[in-house]
C-alpha positions as CSV (number, residue, x, y, z in Angstrom):
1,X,-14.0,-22.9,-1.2
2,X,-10.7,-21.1,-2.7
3,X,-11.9,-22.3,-6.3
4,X,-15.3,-20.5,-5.6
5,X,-13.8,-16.9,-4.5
6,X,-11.1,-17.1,-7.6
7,X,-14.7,-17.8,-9.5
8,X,-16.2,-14.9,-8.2
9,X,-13.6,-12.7,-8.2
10,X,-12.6,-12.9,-12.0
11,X,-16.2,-12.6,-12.7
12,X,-15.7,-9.4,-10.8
13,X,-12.9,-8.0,-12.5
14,X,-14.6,-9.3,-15.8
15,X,-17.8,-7.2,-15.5
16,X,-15.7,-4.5,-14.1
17,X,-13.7,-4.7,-17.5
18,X,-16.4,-5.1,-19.7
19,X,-18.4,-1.9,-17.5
20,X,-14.9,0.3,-18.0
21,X,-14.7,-0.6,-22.2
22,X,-19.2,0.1,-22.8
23,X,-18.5,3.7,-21.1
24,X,-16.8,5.0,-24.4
25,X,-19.0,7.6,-25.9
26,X,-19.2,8.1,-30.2
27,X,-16.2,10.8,-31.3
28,X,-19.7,12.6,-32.0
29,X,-20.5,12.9,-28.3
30,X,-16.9,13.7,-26.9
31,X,-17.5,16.3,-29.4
32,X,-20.3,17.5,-28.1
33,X,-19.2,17.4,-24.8
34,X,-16.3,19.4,-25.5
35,X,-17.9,22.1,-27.0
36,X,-20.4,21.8,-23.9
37,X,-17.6,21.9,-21.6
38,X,-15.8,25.0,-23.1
39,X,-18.5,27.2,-23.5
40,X,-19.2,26.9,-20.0
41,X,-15.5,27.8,-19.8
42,X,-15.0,24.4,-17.7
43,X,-11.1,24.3,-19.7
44,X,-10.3,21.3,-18.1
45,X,-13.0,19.0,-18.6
46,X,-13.1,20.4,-22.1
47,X,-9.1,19.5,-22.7
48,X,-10.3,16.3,-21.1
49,X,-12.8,15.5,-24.0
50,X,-10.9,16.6,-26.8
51,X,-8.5,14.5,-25.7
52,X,-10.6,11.6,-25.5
53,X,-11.3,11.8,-29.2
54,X,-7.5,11.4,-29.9
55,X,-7.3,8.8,-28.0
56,X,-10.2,6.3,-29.1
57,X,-10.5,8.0,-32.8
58,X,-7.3,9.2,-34.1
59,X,-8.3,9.3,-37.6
60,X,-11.7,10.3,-36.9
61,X,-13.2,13.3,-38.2
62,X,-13.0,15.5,-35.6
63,X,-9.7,14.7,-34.7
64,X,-8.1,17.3,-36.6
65,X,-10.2,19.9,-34.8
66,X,-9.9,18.3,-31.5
67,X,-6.0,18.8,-31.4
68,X,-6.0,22.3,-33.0
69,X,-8.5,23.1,-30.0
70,X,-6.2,21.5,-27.5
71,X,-3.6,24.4,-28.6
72,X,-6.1,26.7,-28.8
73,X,-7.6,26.2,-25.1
74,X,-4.3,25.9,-24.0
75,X,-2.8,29.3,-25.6
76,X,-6.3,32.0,-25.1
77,X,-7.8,30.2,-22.6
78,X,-5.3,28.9,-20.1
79,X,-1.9,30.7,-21.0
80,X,-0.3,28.0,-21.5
81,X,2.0,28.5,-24.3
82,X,4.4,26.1,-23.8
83,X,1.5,23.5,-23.8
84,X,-0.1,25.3,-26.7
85,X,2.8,25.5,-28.7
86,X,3.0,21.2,-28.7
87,X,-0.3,21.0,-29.4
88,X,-0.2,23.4,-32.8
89,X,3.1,21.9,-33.8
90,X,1.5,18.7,-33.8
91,X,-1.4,20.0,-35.4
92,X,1.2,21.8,-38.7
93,X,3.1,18.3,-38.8
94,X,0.3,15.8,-39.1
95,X,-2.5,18.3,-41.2
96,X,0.0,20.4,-43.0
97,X,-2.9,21.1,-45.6
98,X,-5.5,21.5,-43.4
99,X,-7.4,24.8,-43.5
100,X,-6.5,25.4,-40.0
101,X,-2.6,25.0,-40.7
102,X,-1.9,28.3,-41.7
103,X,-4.1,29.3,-38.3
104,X,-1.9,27.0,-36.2
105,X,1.3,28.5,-37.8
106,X,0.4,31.8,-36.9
107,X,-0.8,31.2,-33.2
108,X,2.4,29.1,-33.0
109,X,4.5,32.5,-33.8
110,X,2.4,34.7,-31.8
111,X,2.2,33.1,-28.7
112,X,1.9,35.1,-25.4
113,X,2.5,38.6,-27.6
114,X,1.1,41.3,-26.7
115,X,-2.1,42.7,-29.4
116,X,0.5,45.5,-30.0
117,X,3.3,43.5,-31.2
118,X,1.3,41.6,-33.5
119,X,2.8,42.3,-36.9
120,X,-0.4,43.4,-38.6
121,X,-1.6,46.1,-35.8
122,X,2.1,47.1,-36.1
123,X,1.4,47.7,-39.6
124,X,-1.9,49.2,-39.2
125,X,-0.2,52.1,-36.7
126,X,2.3,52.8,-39.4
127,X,-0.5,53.5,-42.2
128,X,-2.4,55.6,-39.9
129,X,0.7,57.9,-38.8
130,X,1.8,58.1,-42.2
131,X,-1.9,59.4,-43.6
């Protein structure tokens, strides 16, 4: 009788694992459902699937993209700069020659400034009072 429920219960927590490990989607669909997910503006769910793509594909295509938009979310979205600040300096350490870097550079020393202390409208105030 004991030897039949230990049976039956590892079969049980076997299917259960083997459920839990076929649920993974492609990077391609976390993808997808990110971008899904934010333009519905549903932030969270969308961190939640860029995230995902770290995770199970770390050198996967999109994971580049996926981490700059983990900043990105965090720091427009969210105002979360403290969180979006990790996330870009992550990004400028591990893609330093991406063509998002120089992008993540900047948000990274603009973060939570106002438009009108953003160097270049600074400059653009200063042309047109001097004209």
């Amino acid at each position: 009788m004991i030897k039949s429920r230990v049976l039956i219960l590892t079969a049980i927590i076997f299917s259960i694992m083997v459920l839990a490990c076929s649920s993974k989607l492609s990077e391609e669909e976390y993808y997808e459902k990110a971008k899904e997910a934010y333009s519905k503006e549903q932030y969270a769910q969308a961190l939640d699937y860029f995230k995902k793509i770290l995770e199970y594909y770390p050198q996967g295509k999109r994971a580049a993209e996926s981490l700059f938009m983990l900043g990105f979310i965090n720091a427009n979205d969210l105002k979360k700069y403290d969180e979006a600040k990790k996330y870009y300096q992550q990004f400028v350490d591990k893609y330093p020659d991406h063509e998002l870097a120089d992008d993540a550079q900047y948000e990274i020393k603009t973060l939570g400034k106002d438009l009108d202390e953003l160097p270049f409208l600074k400059e653009m105030g200063a042309d047109s009072t001097s004209q």
